[in-house]
Every structure is written in C-alpha cells, then in structure tokens.
Residue frames as qw, qx, qy, qz and C-alpha x, y, z in Angstrom:
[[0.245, -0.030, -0.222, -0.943, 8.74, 2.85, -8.89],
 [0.453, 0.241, 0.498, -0.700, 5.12, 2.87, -8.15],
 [0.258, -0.053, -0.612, -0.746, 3.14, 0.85, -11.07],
 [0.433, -0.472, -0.589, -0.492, -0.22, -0.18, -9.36],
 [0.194, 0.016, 0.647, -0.737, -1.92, 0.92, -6.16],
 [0.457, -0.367, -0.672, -0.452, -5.36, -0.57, -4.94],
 [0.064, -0.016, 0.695, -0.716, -7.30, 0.27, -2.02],
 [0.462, -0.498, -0.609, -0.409, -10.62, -0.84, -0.96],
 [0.625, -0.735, -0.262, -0.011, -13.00, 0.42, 2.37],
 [0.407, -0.135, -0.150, 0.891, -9.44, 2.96, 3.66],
 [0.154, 0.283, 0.207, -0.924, -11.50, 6.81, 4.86],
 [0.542, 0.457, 0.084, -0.700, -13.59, 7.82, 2.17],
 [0.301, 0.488, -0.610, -0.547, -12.63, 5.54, -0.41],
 [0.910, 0.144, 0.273, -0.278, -14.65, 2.50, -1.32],
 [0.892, -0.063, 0.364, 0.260, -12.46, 1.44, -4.13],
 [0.026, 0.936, -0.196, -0.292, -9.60, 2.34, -6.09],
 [0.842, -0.016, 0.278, 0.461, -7.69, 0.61, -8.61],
 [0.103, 0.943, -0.260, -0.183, -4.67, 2.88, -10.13],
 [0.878, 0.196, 0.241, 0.363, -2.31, 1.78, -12.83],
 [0.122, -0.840, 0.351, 0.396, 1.27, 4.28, -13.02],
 [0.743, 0.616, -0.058, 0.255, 3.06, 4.09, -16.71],
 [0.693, -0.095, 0.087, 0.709, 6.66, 4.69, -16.82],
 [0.220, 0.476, 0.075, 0.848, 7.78, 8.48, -16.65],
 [0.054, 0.097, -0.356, 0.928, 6.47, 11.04, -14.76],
 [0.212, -0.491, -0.734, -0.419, 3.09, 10.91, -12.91],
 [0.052, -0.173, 0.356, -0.917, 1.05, 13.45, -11.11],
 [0.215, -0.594, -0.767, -0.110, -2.41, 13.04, -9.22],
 [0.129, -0.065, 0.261, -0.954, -4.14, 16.62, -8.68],
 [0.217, -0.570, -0.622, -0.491, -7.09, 17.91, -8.05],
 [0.326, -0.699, -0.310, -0.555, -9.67, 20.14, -5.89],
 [0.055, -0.462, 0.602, -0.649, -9.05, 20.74, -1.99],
 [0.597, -0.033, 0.576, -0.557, -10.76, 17.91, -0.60],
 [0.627, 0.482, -0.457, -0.407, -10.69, 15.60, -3.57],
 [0.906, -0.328, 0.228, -0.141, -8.68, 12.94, -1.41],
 [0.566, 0.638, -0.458, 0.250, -4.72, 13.07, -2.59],
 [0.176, -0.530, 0.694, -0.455, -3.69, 12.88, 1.12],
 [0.799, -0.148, 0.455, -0.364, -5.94, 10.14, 1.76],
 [0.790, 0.557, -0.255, -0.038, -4.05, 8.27, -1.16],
 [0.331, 0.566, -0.542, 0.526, -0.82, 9.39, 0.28],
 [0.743, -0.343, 0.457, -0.348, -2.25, 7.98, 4.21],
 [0.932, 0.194, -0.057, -0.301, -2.30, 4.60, 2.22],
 [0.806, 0.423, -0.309, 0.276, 0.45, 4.28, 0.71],
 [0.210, -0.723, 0.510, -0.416, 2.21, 5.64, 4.06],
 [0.889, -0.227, 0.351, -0.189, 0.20, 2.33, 5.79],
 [0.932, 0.349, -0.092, 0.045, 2.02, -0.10, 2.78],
 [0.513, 0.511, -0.442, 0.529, 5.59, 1.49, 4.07],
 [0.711, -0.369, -0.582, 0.137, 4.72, 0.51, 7.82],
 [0.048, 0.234, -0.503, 0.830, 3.16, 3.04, 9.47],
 [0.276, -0.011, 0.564, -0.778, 0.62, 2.73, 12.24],
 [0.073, -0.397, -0.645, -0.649, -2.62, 2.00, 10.93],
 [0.246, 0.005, 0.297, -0.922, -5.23, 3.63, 12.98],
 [0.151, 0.295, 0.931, 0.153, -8.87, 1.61, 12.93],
 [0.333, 0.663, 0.438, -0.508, -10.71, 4.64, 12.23],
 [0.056, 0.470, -0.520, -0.711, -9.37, 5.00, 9.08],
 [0.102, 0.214, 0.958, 0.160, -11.15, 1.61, 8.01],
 [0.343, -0.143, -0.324, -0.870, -14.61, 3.28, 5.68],
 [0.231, -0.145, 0.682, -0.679, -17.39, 3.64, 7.65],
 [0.789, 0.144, 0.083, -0.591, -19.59, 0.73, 7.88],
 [0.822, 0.337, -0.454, -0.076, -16.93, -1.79, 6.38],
 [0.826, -0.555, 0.074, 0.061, -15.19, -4.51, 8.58],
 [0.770, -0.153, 0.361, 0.503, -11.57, -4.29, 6.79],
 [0.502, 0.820, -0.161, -0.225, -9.68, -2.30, 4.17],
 [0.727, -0.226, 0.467, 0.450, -7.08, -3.26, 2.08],
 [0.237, 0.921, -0.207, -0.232, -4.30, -1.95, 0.28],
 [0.804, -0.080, 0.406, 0.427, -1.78, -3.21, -2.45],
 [0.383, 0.859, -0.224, -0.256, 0.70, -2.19, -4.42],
 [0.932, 0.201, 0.091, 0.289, 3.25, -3.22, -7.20],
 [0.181, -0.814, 0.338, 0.436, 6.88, -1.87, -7.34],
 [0.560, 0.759, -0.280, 0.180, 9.13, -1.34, -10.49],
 [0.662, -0.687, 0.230, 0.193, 12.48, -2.23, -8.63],
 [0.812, 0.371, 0.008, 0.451, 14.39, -3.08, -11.73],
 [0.261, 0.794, -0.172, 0.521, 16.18, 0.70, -11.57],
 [0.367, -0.812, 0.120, -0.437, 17.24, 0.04, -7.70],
 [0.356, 0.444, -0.781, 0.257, 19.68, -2.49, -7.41],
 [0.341, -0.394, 0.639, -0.566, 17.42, -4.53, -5.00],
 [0.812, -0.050, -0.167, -0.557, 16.71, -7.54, -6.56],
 [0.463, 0.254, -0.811, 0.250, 19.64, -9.51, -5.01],
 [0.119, -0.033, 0.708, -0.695, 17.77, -9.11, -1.73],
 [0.726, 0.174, -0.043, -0.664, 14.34, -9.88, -3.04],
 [0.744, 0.307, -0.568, -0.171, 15.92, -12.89, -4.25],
 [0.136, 0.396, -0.719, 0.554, 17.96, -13.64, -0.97],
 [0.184, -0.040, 0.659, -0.728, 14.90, -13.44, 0.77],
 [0.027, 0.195, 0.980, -0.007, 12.36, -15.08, -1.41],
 [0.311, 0.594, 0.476, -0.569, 9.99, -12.05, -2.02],
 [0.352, 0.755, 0.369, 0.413, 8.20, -10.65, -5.09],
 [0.263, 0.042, -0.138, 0.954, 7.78, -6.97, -5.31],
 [0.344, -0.548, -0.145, -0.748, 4.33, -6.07, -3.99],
 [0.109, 0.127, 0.665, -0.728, 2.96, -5.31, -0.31],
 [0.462, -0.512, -0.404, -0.601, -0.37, -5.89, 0.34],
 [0.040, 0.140, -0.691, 0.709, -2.04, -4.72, 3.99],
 [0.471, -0.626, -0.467, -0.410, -5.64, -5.74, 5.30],
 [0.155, -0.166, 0.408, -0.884, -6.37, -3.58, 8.39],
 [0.395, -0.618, -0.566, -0.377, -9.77, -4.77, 10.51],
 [0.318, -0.789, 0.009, -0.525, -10.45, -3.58, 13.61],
 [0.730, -0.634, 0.244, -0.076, -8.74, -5.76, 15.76],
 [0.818, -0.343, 0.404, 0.223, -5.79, -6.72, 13.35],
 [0.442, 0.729, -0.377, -0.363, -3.54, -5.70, 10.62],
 [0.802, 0.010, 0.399, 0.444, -1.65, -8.38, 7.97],
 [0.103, 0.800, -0.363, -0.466, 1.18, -6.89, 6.35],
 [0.861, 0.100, 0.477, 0.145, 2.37, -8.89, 3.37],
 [0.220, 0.799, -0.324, -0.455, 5.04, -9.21, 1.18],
 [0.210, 0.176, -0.948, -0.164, 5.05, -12.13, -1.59],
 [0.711, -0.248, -0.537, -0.380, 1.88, -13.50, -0.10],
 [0.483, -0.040, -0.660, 0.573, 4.63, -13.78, 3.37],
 [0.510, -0.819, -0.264, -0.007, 2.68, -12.51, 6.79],
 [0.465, 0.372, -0.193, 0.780, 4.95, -9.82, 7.97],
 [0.228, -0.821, -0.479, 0.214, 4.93, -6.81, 10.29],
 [0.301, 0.949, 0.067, -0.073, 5.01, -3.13, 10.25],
 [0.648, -0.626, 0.384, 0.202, 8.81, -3.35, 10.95],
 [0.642, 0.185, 0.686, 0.290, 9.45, -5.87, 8.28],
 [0.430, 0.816, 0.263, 0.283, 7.61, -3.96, 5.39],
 [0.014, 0.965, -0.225, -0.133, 9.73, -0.63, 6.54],
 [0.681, -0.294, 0.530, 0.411, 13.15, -2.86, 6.08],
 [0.567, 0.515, 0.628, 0.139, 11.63, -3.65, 2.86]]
C-alpha cells in the first residue's frame, strides 16, 4: 500500500508532499486539477520511461519518492533477501535518471521487478 508520495519540479507541480492513512483513499477533483499528472509519477516510480519534458519548466531535475506498506503482501522475504527497504525514490534531469531502491542505484527494469 501507498503511505507517502513526494514529488518536486515533475509537469506542473513544484512540490508535493502526500501522506495515505490506512483504508480507503481517493484524490478528486476539477478537470485539469492534475490527478493524471500524480498518476504520470507514480507510473515513473514503477519504471516507466521518463520523458525530459516532463521535468517543470525552468527546473534542472525532479524527483519523486514514495513509501510502501508491504506488510499485507508477503514480500518481505525478498526485501530481506535482497537487502532493500520499501521506498523508491527517482531523480530525472535532463540527461539522466537515478532510480533507487533503499538508497541502491537501480534501473527502470530493476524498480519494475520490484
């Protein structure tokens, strides 16, 4: 489960810090409000593409982390196995992306295993 997302300088968004409680959460709002650009993000953190326009205009990097809940998914024997925590964090700049999990340098590949 999703309990924190952060993104900084990703499209429109300058910064963004989001904390998810246990149970059921929803993020609405207005047509053009920027849910999809949320959902872009969190796409990048599960290793897809990144794209270097996506990086807010005028900044040299964005970056995006999140924390997972994994307890409910039977996947901490492999977390352990392999020596990670349980958050991804990605900085995108224009000429390079780091994917990380645990603080490890990864790639997009990697994080999708993940």
């Amino acid at each position: 489960m999703l309990r924190s997302l952060y993104i900084q300088n990703y499209a429109l968004i300058e910064k963004l810090d989001i904390s998810f409680e246990t149970g059921f959460s929803v993020i609405t709002g207005e047509t053009g409000a920027g849910k999809s650009i949320i959902l872009g993000a969190i796409g990048l953190l599960l290793g897809q593409r990144a794209d270097v326009k996506a990086i807010r205009h005028g900044a040299s990097k964005c970056i995006i982390e999140a924390r997972f809940d994994i307890s409910a998914y039977g996947m901490r024997p492999f977390f352990e196995e392999n020596e990670l925590e349980y958050d991804i964090k990605s900085d995108y700049c224009r000429n390079y992306c780091h994917c990380r999990c645990n603080w490890s340098t990864g790639n997009d590949a990697s994080i999708r295993t993940v």
